[in-house]
Structure formats: C-alpha cells, structure tokens
C-alpha positions as CSV (number, residue, x, y, z in Angstrom):
1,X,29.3,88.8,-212.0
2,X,31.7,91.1,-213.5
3,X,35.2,88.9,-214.9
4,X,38.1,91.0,-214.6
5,X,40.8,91.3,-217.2
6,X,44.1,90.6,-216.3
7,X,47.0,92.7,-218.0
8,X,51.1,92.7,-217.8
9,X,51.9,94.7,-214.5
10,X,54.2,97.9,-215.9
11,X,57.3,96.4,-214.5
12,X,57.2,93.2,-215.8
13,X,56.4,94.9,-219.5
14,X,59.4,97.2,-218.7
15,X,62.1,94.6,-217.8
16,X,60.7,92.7,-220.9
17,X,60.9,95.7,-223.7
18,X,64.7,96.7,-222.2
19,X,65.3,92.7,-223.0
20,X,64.1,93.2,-226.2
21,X,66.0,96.3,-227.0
22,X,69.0,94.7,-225.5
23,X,68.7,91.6,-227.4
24,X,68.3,94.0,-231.1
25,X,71.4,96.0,-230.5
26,X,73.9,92.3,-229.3
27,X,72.5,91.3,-232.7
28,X,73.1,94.2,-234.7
29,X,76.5,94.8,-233.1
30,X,77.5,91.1,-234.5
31,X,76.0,91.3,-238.3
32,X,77.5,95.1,-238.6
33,X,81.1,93.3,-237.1
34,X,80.9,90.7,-239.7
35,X,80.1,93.0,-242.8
36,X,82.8,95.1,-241.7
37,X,85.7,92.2,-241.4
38,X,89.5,92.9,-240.1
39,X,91.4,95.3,-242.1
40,X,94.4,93.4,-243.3
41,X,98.0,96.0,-244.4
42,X,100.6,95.9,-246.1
43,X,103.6,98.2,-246.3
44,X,103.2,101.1,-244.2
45,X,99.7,100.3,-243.4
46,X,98.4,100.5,-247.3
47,X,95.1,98.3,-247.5
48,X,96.1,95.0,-249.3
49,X,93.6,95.2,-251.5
50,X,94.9,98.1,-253.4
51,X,98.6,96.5,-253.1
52,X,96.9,93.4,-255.0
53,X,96.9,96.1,-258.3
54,X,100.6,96.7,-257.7
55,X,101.9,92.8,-257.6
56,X,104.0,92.5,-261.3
57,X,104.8,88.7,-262.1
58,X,105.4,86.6,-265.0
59,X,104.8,82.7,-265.3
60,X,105.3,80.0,-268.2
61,X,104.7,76.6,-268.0
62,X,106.2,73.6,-269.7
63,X,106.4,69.4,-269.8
64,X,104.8,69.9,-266.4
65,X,107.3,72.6,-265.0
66,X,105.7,76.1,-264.0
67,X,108.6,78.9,-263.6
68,X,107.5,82.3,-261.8
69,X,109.4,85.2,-261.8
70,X,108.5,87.9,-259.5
71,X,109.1,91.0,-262.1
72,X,107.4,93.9,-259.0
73,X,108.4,95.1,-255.8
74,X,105.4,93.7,-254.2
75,X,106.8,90.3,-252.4
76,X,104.1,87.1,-253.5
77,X,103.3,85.0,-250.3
78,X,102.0,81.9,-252.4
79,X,100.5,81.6,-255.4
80,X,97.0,79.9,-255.8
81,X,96.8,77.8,-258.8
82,X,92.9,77.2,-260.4
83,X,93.3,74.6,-263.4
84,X,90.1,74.7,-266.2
85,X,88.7,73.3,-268.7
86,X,86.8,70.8,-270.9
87,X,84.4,71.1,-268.4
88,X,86.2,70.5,-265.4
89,X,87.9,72.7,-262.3
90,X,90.3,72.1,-259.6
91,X,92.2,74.8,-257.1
92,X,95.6,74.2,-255.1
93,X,97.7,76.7,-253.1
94,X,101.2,76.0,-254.3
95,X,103.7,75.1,-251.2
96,X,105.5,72.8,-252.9
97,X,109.1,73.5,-252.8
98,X,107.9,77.3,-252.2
99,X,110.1,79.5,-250.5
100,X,109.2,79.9,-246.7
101,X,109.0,83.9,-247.5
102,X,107.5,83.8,-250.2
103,X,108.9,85.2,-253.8
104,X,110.3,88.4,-253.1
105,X,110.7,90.8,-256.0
106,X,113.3,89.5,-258.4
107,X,113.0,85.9,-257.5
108,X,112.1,83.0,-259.1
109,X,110.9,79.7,-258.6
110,X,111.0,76.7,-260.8
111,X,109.3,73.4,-260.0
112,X,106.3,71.2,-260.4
113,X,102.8,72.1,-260.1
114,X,100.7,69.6,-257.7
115,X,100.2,66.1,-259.5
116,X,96.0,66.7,-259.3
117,X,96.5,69.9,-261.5
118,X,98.3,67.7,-264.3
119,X,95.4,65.8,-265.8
120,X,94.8,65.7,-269.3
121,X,91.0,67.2,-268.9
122,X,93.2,70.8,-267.9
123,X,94.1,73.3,-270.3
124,X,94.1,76.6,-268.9
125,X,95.9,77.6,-264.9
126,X,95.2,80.8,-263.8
127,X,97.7,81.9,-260.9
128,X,96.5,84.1,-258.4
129,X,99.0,86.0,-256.2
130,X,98.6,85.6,-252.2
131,X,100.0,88.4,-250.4
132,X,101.0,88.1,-246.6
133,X,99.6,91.1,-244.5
134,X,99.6,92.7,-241.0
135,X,96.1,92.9,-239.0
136,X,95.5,93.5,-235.5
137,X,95.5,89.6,-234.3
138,X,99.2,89.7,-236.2
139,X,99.9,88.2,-239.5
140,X,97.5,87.3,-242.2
141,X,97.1,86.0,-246.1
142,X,94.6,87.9,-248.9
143,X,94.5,85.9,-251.6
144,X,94.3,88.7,-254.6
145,X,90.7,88.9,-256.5
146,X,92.1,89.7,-259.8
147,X,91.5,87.5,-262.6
148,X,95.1,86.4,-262.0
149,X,97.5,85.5,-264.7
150,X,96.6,82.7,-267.2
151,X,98.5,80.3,-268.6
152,X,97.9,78.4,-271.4
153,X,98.5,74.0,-271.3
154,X,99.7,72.4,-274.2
155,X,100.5,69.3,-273.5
C-alpha cells in the first residue's frame, strides 16, 4: 500500500502567510515610532534641540549658595545639577525655591543646592539647562545634552 502525504490546504497556508505579513509590518510600525520619538518646540516651532545652543547663563557657587543668572533670551525651565568627583556621582533637578516659570532671561535665582549634592566627596557641579517645550500631547521638558556649565567646589 501506497501512504499518502499530507500537505497545508492553499487556504489555510494563505490566511497563515497574510498573518505573518501582518504581524511584520504592527512590528515594524512600533520600532520605526520609537526611533522616531515626539518632536518637542520651542518658540515658533524651532526644534528644542537647536534652541539648547542658544540658552546664555552664568552660575557661581559659594559656602553652599549657587546663584544663576539667566544672561540669554532663551527662558531655563530648571536646571539639572550632576555633582562629581573623587570618584563619586550624584544628579538632582533643582526645584527648590525655583521659580514656577522657570528663569526667564534676566533673572536670577539665589539659594541652596539640595543637601545630597553638599558632601565633602564633591568637587565639581555641572548645571544643565532644562528647557520647557510644546509637543503635540501639550507641554513638555528637554533636558539640554550639552556638557552644561561647570562649576568648580571649594569648600
């Protein structure tokens, strides 16, 4: 006796390769949404990132008080403090006593940085400027990629 081989009927293959496909392109859809990411603007719908290149402060810091003075015309959401050195690290986004608009150009704030930045193992804060921004969803904050502005501790 002959066996007969059995095979996928040519329906049940088709329904099966237009899951497949299906299936590719949902995927593909969501890794090519997440490389591409929300635009976030800024003043008449400039990309934030280049408005990041434009932000103009200065900052000085002594016996544990930090002044900044917002020298541009860029206004500074908050400001994102990373203290260094000796071999340790520690970041803090500085809310403190920081204005509810932020610092717009020509201001200045004056106060204390957050008690966990203070420790003697610190010499070095680098401030980095976070700028409020518009997206589609309504506001948002980019925290600037620039190496910031550094300041040196000498306590």
């Amino acid at each position: 006796m002959m066996e007969r081989k059995r095979g996928v009927s040519p329906v049940v293959a088709t329904v099966l390769l237009i899951a497949i496909v299906v299936v590719l392109a949902i995927i593909v859809f969501i890794w090519i949404r997440g490389l591409v990411g929300e635009s976030i603007t800024k003043f008449d719908g400039e990309n934030v990132k280049l408005v990041c290149n434009k932000v103009d402060f200065q900052a000085s810091y002594s016996n544990g008080v930090l002044v900044i003075s917002n020298s541009g015309d860029i206004p500074i959401y908050k400001i994102k403090i990373e203290a260094s050195g000796k071999g340790n690290s520690d970041s803090s986004i500085l809310i403190d006593q920081w204005k509810k608009n932020g610092l717009n150009s020509g201001d200045t704030y004056s106060g204390h940085i957050p008690s966990k930045l203070q420790s003697e193992s610190y010499d070095t804060l680098n401030l980095i400027p976070i700028l409020l921004g518009k997206t589609s969803g309504g506001q948002a904050t980019y925290p600037c990629d620039s190496d910031g502005y550094k300041i040196s501790i000498n306590k």
